[in-house]
Rosetta silent file (secondary structure, phi, psi, omega in degrees, C-alpha in Angstrom):
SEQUENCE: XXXXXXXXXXXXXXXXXXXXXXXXXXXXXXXXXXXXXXXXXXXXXXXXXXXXXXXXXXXXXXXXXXXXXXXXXXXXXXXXXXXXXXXXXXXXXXXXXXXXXXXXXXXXXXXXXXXXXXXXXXXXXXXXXXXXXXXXXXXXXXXXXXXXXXXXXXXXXXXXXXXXXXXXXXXXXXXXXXXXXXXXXXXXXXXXXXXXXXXXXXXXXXXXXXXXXXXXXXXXXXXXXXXXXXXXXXXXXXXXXXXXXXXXXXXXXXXXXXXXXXXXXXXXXXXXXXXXXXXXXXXXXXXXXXXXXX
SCORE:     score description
SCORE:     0.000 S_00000001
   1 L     0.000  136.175 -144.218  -60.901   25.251  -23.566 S_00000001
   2 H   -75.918  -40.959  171.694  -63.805   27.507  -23.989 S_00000001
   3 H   -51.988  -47.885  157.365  -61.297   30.579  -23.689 S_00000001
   4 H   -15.434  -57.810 -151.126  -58.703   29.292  -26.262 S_00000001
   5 H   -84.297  -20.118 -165.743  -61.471   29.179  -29.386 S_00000001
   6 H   -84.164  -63.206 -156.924  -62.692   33.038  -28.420 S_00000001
   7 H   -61.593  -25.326  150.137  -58.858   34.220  -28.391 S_00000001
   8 H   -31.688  -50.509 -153.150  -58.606   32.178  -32.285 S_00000001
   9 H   -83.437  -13.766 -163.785  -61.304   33.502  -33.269 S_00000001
  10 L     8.993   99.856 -142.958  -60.274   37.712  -32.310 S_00000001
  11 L  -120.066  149.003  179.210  -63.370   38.480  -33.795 S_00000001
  12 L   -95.345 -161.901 -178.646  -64.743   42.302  -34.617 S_00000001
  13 L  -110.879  108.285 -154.057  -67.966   44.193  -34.807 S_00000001
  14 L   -89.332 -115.823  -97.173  -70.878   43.091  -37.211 S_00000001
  15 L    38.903  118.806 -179.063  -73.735   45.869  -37.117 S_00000001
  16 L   -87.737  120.497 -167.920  -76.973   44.960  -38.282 S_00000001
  17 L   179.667  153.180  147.886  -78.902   47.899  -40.335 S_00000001
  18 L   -62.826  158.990  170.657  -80.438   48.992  -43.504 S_00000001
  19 L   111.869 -130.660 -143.059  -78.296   50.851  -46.312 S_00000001
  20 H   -64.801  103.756  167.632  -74.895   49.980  -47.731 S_00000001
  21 H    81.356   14.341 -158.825  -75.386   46.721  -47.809 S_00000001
  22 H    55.642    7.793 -168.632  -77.012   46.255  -43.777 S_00000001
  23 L  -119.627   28.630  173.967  -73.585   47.009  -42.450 S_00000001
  24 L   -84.327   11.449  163.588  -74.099   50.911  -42.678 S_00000001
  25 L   -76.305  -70.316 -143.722  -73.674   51.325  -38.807 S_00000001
  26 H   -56.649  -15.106  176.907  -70.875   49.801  -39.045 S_00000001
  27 H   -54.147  -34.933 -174.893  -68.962   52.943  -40.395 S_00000001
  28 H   -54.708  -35.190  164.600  -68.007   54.429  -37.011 S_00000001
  29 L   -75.122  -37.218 -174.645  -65.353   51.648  -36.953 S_00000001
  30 L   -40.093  170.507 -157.803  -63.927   52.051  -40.325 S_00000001
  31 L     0.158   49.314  148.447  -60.941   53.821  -40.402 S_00000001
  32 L  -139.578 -175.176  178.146  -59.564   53.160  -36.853 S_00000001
  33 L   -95.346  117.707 -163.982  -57.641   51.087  -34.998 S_00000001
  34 E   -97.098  148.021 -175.746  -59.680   49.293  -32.288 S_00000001
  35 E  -161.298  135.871 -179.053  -57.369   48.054  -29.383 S_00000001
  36 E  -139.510  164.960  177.464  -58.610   46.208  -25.709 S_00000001
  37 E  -169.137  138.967  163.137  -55.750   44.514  -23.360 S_00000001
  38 E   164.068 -168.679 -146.441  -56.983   42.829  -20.285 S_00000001
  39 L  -138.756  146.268  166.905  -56.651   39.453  -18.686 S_00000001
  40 L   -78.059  136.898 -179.230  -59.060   35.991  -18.667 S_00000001
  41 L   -21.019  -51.100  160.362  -60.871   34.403  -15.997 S_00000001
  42 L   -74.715   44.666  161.685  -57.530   32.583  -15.615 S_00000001
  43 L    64.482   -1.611 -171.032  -55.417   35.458  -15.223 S_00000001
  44 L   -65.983  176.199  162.298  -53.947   34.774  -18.986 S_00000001
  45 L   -84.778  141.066  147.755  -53.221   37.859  -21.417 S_00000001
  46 E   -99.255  141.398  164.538  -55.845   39.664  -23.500 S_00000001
  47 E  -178.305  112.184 -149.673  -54.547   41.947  -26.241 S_00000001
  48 E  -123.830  103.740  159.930  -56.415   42.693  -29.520 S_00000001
  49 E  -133.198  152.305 -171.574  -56.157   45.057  -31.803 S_00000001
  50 E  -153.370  138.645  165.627  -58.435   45.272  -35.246 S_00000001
  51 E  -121.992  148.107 -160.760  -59.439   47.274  -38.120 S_00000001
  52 E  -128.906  131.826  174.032  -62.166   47.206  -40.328 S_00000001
  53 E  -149.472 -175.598 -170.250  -62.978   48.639  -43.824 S_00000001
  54 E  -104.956  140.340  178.231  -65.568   48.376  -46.492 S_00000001
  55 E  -153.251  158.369 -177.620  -65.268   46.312  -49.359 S_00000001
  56 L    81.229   36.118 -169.967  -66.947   45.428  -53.101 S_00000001
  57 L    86.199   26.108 -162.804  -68.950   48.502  -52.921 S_00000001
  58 L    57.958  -23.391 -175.272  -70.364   48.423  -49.173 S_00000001
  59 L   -60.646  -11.557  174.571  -71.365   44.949  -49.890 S_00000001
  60 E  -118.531 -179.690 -177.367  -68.747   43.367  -47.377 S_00000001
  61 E  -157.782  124.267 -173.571  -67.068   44.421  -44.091 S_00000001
  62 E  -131.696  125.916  166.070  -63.609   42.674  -44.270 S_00000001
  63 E  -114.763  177.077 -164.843  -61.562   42.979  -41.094 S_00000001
  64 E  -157.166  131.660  166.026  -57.583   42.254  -40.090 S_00000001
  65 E  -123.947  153.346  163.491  -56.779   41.590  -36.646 S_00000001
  66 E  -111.652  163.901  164.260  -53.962   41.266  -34.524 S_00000001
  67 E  -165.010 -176.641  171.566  -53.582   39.308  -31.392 S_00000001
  68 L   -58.119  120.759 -153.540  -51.349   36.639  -29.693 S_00000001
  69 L  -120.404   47.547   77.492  -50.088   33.881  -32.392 S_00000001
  70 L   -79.907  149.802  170.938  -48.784   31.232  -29.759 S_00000001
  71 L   -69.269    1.120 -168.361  -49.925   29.645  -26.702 S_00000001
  72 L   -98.733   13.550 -175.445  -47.453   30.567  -24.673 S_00000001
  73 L    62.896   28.884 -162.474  -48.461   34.162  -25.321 S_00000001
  74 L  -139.719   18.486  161.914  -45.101   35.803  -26.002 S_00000001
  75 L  -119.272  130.741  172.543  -45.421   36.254  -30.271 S_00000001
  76 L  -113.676  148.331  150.815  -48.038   39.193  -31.267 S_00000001
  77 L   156.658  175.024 -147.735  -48.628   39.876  -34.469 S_00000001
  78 E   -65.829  138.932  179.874  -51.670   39.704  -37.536 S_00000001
  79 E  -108.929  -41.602 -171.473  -54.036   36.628  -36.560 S_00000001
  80 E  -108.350  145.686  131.541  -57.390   37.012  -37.951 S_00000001
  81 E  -102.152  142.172  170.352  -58.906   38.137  -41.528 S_00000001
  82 E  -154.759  169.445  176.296  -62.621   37.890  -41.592 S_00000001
  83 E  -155.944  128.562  175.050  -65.795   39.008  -43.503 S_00000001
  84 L   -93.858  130.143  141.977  -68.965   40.232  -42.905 S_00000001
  85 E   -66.558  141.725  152.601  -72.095   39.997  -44.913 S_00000001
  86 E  -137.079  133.622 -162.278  -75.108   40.952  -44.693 S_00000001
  87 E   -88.509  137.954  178.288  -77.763   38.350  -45.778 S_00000001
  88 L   -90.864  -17.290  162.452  -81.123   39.767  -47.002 S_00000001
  89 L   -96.519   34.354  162.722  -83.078   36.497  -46.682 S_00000001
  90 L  -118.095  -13.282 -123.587  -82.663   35.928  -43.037 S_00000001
  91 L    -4.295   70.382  124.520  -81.982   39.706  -42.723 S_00000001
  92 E  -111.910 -170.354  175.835  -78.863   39.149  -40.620 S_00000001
  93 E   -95.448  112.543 -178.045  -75.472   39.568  -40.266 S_00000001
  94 E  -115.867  160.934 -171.492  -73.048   36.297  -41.040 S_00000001
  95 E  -139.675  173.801 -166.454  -69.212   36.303  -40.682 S_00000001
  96 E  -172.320  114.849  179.682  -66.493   33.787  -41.927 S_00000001
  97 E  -120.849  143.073 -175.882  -63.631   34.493  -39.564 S_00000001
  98 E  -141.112  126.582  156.053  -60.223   32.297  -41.079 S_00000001
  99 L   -51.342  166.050  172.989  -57.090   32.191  -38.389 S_00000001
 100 L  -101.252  -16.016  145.577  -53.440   32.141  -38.830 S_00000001
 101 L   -45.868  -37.594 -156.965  -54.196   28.337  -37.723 S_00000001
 102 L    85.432    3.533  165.564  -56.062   27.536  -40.461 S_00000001
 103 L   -40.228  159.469  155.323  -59.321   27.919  -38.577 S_00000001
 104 L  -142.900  145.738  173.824  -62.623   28.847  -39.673 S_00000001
 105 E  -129.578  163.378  177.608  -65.647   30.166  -37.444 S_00000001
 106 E  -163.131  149.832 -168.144  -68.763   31.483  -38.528 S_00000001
 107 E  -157.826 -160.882  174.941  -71.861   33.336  -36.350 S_00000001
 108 E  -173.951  159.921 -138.200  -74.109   36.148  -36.685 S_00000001
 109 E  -119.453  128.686  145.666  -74.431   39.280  -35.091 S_00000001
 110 E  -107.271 -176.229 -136.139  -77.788   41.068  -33.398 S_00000001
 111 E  -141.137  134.424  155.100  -78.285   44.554  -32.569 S_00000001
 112 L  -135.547   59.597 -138.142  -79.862   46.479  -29.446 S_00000001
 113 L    69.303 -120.224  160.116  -79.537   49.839  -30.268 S_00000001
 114 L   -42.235  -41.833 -164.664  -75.727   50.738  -30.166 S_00000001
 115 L  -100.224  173.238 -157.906  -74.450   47.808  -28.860 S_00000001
 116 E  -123.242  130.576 -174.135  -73.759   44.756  -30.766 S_00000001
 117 E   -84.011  103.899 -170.466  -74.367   41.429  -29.830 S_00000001
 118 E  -122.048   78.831 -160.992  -72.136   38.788  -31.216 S_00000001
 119 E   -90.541  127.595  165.424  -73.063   34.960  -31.197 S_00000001
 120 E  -168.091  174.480 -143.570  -71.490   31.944  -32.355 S_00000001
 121 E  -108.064  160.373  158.787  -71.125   27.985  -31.330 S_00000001
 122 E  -156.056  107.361 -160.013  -68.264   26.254  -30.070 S_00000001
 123 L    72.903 -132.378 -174.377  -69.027   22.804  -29.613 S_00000001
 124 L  -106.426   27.896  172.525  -71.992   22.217  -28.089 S_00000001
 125 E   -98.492  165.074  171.672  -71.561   25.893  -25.825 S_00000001
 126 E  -124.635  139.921 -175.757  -72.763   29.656  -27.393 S_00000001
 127 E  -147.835  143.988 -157.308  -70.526   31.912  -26.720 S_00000001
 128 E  -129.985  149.250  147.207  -71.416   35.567  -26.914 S_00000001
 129 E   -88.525   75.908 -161.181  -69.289   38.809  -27.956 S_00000001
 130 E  -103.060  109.186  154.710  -71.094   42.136  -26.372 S_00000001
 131 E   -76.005   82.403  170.251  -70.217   45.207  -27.591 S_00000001
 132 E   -63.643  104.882  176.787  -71.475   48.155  -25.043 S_00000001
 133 E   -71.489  144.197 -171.643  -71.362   51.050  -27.066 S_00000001
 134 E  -125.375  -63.686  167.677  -69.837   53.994  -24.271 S_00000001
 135 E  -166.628 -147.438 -154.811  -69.432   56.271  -27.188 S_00000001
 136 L   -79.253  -14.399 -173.755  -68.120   56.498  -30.882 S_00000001
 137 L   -93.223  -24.842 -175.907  -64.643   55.713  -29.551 S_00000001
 138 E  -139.587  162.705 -173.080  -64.771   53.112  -26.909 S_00000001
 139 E  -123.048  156.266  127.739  -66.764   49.854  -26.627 S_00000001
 140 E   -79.933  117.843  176.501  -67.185   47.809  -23.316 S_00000001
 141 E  -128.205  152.598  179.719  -66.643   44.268  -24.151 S_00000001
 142 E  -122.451  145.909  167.403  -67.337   41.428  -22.567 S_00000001
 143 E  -140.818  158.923 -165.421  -67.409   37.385  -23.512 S_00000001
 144 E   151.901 -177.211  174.278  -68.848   34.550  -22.102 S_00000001
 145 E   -49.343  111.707 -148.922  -71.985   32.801  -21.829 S_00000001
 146 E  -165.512  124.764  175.963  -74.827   34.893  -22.228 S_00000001
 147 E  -158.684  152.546  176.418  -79.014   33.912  -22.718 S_00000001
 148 L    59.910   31.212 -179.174  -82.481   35.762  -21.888 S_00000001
 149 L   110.624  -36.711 -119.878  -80.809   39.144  -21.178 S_00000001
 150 E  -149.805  102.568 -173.963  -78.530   37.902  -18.644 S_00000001
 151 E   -69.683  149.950 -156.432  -74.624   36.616  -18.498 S_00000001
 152 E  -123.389  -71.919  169.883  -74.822   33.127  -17.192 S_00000001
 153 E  -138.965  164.322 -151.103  -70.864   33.230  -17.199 S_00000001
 154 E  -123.600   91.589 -148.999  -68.638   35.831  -17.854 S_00000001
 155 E   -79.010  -48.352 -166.843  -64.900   34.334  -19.475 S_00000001
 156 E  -143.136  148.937  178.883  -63.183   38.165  -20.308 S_00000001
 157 E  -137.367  100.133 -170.865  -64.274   42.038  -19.246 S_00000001
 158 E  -152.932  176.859 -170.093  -61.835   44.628  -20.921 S_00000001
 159 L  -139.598  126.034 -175.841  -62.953   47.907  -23.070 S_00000001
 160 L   -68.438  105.287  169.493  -62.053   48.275  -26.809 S_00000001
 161 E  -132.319  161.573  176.661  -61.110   52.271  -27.831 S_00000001
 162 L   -55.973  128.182  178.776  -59.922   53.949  -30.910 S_00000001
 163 L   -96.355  -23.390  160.831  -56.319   54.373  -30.667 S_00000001
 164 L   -96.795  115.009  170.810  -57.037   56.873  -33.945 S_00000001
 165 L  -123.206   17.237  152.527  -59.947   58.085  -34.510 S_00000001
 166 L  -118.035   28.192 -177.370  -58.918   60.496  -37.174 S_00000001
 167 L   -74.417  119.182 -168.140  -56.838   57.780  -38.918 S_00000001
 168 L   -97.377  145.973  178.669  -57.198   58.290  -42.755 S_00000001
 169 L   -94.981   90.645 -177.072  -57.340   55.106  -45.083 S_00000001
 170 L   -85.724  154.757  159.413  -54.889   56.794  -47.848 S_00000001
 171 L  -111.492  130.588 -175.890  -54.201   55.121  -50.979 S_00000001
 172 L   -57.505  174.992  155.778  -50.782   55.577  -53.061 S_00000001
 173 L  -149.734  -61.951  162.343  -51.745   56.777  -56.243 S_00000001
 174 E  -136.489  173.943  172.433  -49.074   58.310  -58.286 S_00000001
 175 E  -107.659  129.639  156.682  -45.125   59.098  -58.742 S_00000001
 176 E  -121.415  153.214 -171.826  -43.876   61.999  -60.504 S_00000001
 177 E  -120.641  115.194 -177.258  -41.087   62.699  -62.007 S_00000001
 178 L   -84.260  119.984 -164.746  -39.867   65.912  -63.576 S_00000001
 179 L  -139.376  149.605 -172.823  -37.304   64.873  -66.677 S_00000001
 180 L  -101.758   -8.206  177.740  -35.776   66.859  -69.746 S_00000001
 181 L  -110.022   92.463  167.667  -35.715   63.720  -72.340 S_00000001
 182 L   -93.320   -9.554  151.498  -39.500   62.474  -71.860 S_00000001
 183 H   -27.658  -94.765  174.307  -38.860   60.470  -75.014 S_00000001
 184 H   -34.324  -71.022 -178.022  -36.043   58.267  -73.762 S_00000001
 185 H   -22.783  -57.597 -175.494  -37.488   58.807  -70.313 S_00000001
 186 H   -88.567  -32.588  146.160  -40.591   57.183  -71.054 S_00000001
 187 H   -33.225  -37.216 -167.784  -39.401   54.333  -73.317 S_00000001
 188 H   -62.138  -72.417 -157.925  -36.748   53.487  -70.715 S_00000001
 189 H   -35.580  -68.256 -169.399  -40.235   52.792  -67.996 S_00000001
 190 H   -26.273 -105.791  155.123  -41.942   51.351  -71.348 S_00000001
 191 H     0.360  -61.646 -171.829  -39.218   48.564  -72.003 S_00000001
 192 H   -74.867  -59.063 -148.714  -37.804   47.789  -68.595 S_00000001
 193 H  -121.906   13.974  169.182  -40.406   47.306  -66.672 S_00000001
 194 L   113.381  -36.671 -151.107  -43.428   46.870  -68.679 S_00000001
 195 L   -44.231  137.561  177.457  -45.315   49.809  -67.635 S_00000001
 196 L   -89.906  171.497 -158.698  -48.697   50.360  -70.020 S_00000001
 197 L  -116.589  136.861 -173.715  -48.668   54.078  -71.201 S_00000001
 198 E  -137.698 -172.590 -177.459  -51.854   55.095  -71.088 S_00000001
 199 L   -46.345  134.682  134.606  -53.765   59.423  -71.772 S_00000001
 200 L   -43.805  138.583  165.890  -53.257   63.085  -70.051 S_00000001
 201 L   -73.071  -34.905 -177.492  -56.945   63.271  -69.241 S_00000001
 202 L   -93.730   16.325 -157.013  -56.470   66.686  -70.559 S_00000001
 203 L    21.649   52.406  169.809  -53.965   65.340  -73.659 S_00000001
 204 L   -88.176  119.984 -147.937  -51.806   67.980  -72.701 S_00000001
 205 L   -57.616  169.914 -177.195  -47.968   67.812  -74.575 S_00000001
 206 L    47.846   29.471  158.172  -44.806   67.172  -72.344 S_00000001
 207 E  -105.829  137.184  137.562  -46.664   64.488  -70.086 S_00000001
 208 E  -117.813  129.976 -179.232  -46.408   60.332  -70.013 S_00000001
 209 E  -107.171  165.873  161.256  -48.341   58.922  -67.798 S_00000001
 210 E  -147.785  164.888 -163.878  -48.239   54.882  -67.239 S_00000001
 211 E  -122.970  134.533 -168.764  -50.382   52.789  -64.915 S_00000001
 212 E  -114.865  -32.187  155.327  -47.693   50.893  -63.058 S_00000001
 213 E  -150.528  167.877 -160.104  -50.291   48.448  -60.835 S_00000001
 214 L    -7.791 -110.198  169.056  -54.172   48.445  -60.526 S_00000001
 215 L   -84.290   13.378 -170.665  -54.444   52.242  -60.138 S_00000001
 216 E   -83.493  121.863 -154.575  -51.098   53.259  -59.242 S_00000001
 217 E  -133.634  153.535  159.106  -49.839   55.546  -61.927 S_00000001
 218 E  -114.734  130.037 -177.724  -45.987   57.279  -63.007 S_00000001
 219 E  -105.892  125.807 -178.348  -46.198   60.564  -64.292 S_00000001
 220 E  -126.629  145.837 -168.908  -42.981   61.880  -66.210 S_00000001
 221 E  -173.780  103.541 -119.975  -43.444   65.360  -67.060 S_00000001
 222 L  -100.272  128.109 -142.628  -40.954   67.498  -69.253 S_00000001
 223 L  -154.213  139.044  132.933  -39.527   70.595  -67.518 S_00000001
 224 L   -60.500  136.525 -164.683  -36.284   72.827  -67.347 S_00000001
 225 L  -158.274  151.531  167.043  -35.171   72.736  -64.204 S_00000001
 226 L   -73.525  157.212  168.207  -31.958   73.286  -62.211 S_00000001
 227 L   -84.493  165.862 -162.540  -29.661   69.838  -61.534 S_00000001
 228 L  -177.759  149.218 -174.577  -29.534   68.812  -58.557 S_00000001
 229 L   -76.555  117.636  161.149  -27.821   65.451  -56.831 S_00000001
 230 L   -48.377   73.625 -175.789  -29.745   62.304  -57.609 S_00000001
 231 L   -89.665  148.531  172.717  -28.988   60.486  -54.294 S_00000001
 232 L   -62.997  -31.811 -156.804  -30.136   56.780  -53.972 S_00000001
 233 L   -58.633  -22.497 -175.279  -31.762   57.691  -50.429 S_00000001
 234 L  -135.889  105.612  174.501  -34.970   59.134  -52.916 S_00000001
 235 L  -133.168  176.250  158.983  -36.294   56.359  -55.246 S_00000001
 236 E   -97.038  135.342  166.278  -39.038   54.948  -56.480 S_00000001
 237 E  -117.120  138.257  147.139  -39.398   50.950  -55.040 S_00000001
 238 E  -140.652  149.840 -156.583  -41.043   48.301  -56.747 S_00000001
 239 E  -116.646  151.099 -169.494  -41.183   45.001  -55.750 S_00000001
 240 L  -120.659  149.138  144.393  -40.798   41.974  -57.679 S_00000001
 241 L   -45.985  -79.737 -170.043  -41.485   38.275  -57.819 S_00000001
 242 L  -110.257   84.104  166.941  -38.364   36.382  -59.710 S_00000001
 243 H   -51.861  -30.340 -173.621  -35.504   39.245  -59.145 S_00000001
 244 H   -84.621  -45.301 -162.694  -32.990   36.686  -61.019 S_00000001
 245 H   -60.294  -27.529  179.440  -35.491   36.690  -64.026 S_00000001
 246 H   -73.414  -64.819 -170.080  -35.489   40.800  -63.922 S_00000001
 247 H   -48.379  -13.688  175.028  -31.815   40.945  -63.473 S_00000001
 248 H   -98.896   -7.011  169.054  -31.698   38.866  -66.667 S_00000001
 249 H   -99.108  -38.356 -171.028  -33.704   41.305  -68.540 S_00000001
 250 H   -50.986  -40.908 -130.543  -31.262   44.448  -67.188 S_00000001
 251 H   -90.034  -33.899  152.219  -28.591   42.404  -68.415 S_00000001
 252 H   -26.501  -63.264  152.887  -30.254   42.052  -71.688 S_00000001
 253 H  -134.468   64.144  160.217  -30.245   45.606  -72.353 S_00000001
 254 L    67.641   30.641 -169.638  -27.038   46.234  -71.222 S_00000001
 255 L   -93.299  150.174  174.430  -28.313   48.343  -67.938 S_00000001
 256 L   -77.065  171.155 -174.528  -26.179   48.339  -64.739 S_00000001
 257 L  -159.832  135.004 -164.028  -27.757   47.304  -61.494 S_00000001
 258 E  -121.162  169.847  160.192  -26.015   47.992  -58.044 S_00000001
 259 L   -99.807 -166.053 -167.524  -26.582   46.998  -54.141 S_00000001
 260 L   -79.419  -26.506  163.328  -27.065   49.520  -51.669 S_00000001
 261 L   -89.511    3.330  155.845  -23.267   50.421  -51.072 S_00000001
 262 L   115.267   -1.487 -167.629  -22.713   51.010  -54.691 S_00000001
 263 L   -83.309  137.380 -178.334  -20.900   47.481  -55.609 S_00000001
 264 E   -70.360  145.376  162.185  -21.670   47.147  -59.755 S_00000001
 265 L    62.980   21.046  177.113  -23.747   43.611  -60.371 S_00000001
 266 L  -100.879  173.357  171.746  -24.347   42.906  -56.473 S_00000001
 267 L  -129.642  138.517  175.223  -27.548   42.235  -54.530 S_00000001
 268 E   -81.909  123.212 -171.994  -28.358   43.296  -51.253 S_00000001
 269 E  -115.704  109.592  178.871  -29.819   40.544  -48.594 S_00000001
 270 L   -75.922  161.644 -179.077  -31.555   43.437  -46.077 S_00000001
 271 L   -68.262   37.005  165.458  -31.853   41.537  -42.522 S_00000001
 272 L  -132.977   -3.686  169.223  -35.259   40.615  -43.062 S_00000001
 273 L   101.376  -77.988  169.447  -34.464   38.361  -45.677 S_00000001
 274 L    10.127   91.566  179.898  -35.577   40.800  -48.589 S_00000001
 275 E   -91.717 -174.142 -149.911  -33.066   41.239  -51.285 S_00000001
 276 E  -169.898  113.981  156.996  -32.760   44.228  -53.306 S_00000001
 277 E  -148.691 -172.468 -156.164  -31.012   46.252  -56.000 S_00000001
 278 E  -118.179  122.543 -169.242  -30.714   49.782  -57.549 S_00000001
 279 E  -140.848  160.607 -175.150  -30.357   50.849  -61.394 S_00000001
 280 L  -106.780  165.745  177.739  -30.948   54.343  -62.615 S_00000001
 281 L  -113.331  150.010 -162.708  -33.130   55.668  -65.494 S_00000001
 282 L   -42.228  -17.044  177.386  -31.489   58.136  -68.050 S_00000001
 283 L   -90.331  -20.875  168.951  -32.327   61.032  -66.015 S_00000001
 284 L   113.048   31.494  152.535  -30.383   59.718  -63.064 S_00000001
 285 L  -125.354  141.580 -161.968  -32.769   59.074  -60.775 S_00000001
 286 L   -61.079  157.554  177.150  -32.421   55.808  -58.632 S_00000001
 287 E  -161.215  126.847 -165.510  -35.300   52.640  -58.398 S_00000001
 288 E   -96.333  148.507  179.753  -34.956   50.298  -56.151 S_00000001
 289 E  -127.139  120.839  166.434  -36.075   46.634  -57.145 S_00000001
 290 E  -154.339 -175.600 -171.789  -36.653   44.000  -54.462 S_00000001
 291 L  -114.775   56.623  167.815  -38.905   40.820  -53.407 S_00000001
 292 L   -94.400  132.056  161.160  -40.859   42.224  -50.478 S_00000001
 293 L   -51.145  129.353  175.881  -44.059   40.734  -50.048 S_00000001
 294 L  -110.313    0.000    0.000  -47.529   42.248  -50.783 S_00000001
């Protein structure tokens, strides 16, 4: 069913242009959340929402959608990944959209001023994606059939808007920690968990810094200070792979490791399946260890 393969595919906004890459129109969607609800020529639900960011450099446009992940329409949740290109010997825009099915679709997108045109096959039908730009925040979109100018037949009519439109794409970057042993302190990180230790940009004394994943850094940084109660409620989390293989290195050198009510050598199984435990570092502040996916 012609409807079926459009709601698979929950497909974004390609923009055709010169600059970063041909997709620099495409910035006015970056960093929100695009969201339409409305209903299909058969009265079914529509209900979409997708974001878009830049990736590589401007060379890609990689988007994550969510939409309806059964047929009976009563599970929501992420459906789509996809990526846009833009090819310089055709000069257009191609996508590779991949499902939570295991689908794959692939089209290309033209341009007519604001609005965006979005074409791709399904069988032996074309099926079109029209993006009315209304302004930088809302889209009118429509899908269906659609040659010369002219909708031939028209399958869904609902209007896409920014539910943010000042939504910032933050990145973590670092943790700090204020500690009165940064020796020990920073050996403990060193040892346990691997961490590489790497320069103060300004090699200024009573800092360690360590890069803990791709650019995510811990800063320990050696201070007098008043004490004050370490409560578990303010940790540092990091997540883990084999949790029994880590718990076999605490035990290794000799560190306790607790579950969340404080029982010595337990694990916590949170209601999401996720287990979890908590060990302290010489200054006494808590780190939570668990297997949540990234």
């Amino acid at each position: 069913m012609i409807k079926r393969i459009i709601l698979l595919l929950a497909l974004g906004v390609c923009i055709q242009s010169q600059g970063q890459g041909g997709l620099s129109v495409f910035e006015n969607l970056i960093g929100k959340t695009w969201f339409a609800e409305g209903a299909w020529g058969d009265g079914s639900k529509f209900k979409q929402e997708i974001e878009f960011e830049f990736d590589l450099g401007g060379v890609l446009v990689v988007s994550k959608a969510k939409g309806f992940t059964n047929q009976e329409q009563t599970s929501y949740g992420p459906r789509n990944h996809g990526i846009r290109k833009f090819d310089t010997k055709s000069n257009t825009i191609k996508f590779w959209e991949y499902d939570v099915f295991g689908g794959i679709t692939e089209g290309t997108v033209k341009t007519d001023g604001k609005d965006i045109i979005y074409t791709y096959a399904y069988g032996e039908s074309e099926v079109t994606d029209y993006w009315k730009y209304v302004d930088e925040n809302t889209y009118d979109f429509s899908v269906g059939n659609y040659a010369n100018g002219e909708w031939q037949q028209v399958y869904l009519k609902t209007q896409f808007k920014a539910k943010n439109s000042s939504k910032s794409n933050f990145v973590f970057d670092h943790q700090s920690l204020v500690v009165t042993n940064l020796m020990k302190a920073g050996d403990f990180y060193k040892e346990v968990f691997g961490f590489e230790e790497i320069p103060h940009p300004e090699n200024k004394p009573g800092f360690r810094w360590f890069n803990m994943y791709g650019n995510s850094q811990l800063h320990l940084i050696k201070k007098d200070f008043a004490p004050f109660e370490k409560n578990k409620s303010m940790h540092l989390c990091l997540a883990v792979r084999d949790l029994e293989g880590f718990i076999e290195r605490l035990v290794s050198k000799n560190i306790d490791f607790y579950d969340w009510p404080g029982n010595k050598n337990a694990v916590t199984d949170r209601a999401d399946g996720v287990k979890q435990i908590y060990i302290q570092d010489p200054e006494g502040y808590w780190i939570e260890i668990n297997t949540a996916k990234h």
